[in-house]
C-alpha positions in Angstrom: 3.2 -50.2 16.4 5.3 -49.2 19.4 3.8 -47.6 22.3 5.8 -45.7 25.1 4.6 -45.5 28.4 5.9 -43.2 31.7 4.2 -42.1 35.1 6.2 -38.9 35.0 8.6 -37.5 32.6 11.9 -35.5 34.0 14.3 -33.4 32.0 17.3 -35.2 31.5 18.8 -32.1 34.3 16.5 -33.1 36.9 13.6 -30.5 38.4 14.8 -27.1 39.1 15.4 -26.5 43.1 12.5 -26.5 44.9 10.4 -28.1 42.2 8.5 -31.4 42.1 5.9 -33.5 40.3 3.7 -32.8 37.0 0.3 -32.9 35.7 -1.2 -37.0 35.6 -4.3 -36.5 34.5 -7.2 -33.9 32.9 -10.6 -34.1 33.5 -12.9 -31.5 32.0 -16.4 -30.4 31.3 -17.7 -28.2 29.1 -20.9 -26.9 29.3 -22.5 -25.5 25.7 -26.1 -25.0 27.2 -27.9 -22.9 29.0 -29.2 -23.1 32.8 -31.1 -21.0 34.7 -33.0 -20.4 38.0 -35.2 -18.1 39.6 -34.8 -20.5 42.8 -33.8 -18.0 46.3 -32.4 -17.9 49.1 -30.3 -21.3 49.1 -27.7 -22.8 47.4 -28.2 -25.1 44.7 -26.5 -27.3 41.6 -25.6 -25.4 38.6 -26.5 -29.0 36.3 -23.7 -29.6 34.3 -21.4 -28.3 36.1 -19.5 -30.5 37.6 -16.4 -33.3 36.9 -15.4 -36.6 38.2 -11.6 -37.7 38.3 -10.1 -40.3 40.2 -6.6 -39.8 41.8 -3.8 -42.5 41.1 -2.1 -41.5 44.5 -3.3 -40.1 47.8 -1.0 -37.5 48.3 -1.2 -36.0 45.0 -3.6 -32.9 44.4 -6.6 -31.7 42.6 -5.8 -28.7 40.8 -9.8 -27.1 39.7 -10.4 -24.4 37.3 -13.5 -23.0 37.0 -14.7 -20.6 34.3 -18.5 -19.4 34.1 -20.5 -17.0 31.9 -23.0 -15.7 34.4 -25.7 -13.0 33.6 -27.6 -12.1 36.8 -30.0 -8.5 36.7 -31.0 -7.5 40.0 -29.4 -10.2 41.1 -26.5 -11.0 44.2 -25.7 -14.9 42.7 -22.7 -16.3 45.1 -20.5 -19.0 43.8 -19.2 -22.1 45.6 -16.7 -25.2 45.0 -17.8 -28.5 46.2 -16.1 -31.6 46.8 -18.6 -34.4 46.8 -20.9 -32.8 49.5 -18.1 -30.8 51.0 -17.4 -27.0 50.7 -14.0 -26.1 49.8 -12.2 -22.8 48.9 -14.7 -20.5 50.4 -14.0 -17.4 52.2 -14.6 -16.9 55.9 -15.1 -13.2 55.9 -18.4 -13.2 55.1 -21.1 -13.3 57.8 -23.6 -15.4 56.1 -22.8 -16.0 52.2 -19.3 -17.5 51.7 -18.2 -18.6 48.4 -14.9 -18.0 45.4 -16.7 -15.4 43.5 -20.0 -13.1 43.2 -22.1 -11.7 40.6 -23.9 -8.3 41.5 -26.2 -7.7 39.0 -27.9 -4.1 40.4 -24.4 -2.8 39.5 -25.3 -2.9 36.1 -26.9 -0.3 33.9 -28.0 -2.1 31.4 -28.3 -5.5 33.3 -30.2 -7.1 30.7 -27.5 -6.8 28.1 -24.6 -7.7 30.4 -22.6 -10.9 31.6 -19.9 -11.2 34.2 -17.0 -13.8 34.0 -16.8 -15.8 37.2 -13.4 -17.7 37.8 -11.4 -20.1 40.0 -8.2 -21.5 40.3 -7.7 -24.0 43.4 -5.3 -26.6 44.0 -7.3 -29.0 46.4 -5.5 -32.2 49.0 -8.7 -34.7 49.0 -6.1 -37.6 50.1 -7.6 -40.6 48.2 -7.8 -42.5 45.3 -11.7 -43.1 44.9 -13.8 -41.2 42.4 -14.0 -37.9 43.4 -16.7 -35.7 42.0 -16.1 -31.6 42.2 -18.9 -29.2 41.3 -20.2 -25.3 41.0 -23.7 -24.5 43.6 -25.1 -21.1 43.3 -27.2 -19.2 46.2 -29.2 -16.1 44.7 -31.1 -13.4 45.7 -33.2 -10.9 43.7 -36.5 -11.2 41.5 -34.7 -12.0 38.1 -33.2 -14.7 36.6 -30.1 -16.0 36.9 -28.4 -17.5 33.8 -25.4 -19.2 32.7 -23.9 -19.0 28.9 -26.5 -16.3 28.0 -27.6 -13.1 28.2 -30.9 -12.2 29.7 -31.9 -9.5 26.9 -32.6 -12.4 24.3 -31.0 -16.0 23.8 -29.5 -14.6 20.4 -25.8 -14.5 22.4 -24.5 -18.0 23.6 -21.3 -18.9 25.7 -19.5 -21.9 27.0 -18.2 -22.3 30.6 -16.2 -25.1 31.8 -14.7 -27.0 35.0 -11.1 -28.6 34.4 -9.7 -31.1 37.0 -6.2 -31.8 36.9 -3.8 -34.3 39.1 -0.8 -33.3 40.1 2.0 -35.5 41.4 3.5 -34.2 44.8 
């Protein structure tokens, strides 16, 4: 059996002007269960939500995508990327909660029935070739619950969400 083996394929025209590199490597996790918190006030881990991939260069980058299926009544639920123990891809406008994305769940009329997609696309530097570990925290505040891949009506509906790591050569 013959095997073929390349770092990088290139069309036989070169790259287009202005145009470099390709995808290495894919990382993903998918995450079929549900989590949930009634924890307030600070951020914490949504479990399971989270993936590890380990760079073959240090100047290639970390492209993230982040999907989630969030249902959060009478809820404000802030979303942030971590690298390791680092924040990255947050917003600066904000006074005090600064994240990619934000559920508001007192916009709702029927908040019990309803889930919001929450998405991210970021292409991260994080110049090294160790393990690197990226994950989703959550900060909520409100008197409800806040819960991923379900409503909070009834557990009859069930959704998936996911975080993809991918390395891209510079």
């Amino acid at each position: 059996m013959s095997q073929l083996k390349v770092n990088s394929i290139v069309p036989v025209g070169g790259l287009p002007s202005g145009s470099s590199g390709g995808i290495i490597q894919i990382k993903q996790t998918v995450k079929t269960d549900e989590f949930s918190s009634t924890t307030n006030g600070s951020f914490f881990d949504i479990t399971g939500m989270s993936v590890s991939i380990t760079p073959s260069s240090n100047s290639n980058k970390i492209l993230i995508i982040v999907n989630l299926e969030v249902a959060a009544p009478d809820e404000l639920c802030i979303f942030r990327l971590l690298r390791g123990s680092t924040v990255i891809n947050a917003s600066t406008v904000g006074t005090s909660l600064n994240g990619f994305g934000m559920v508001d769940g007192e916009a709702y009329s029927t908040s019990n029935r309803c889930t919001e997609d929450v998405t991210c696309t970021f292409l991260d530097s994080p110049a090294t070739t160790s393990s690197t570990t990226y994950k989703i925290q959550c900060q909520k505040n409100g008197g409800s619950t806040m819960r991923l891949n379900r409503r909070n009506l009834n557990s009859g509906v069930g959704f998936t969400s996911q975080i993809t790591a991918m390395e891209v050569t510079t």
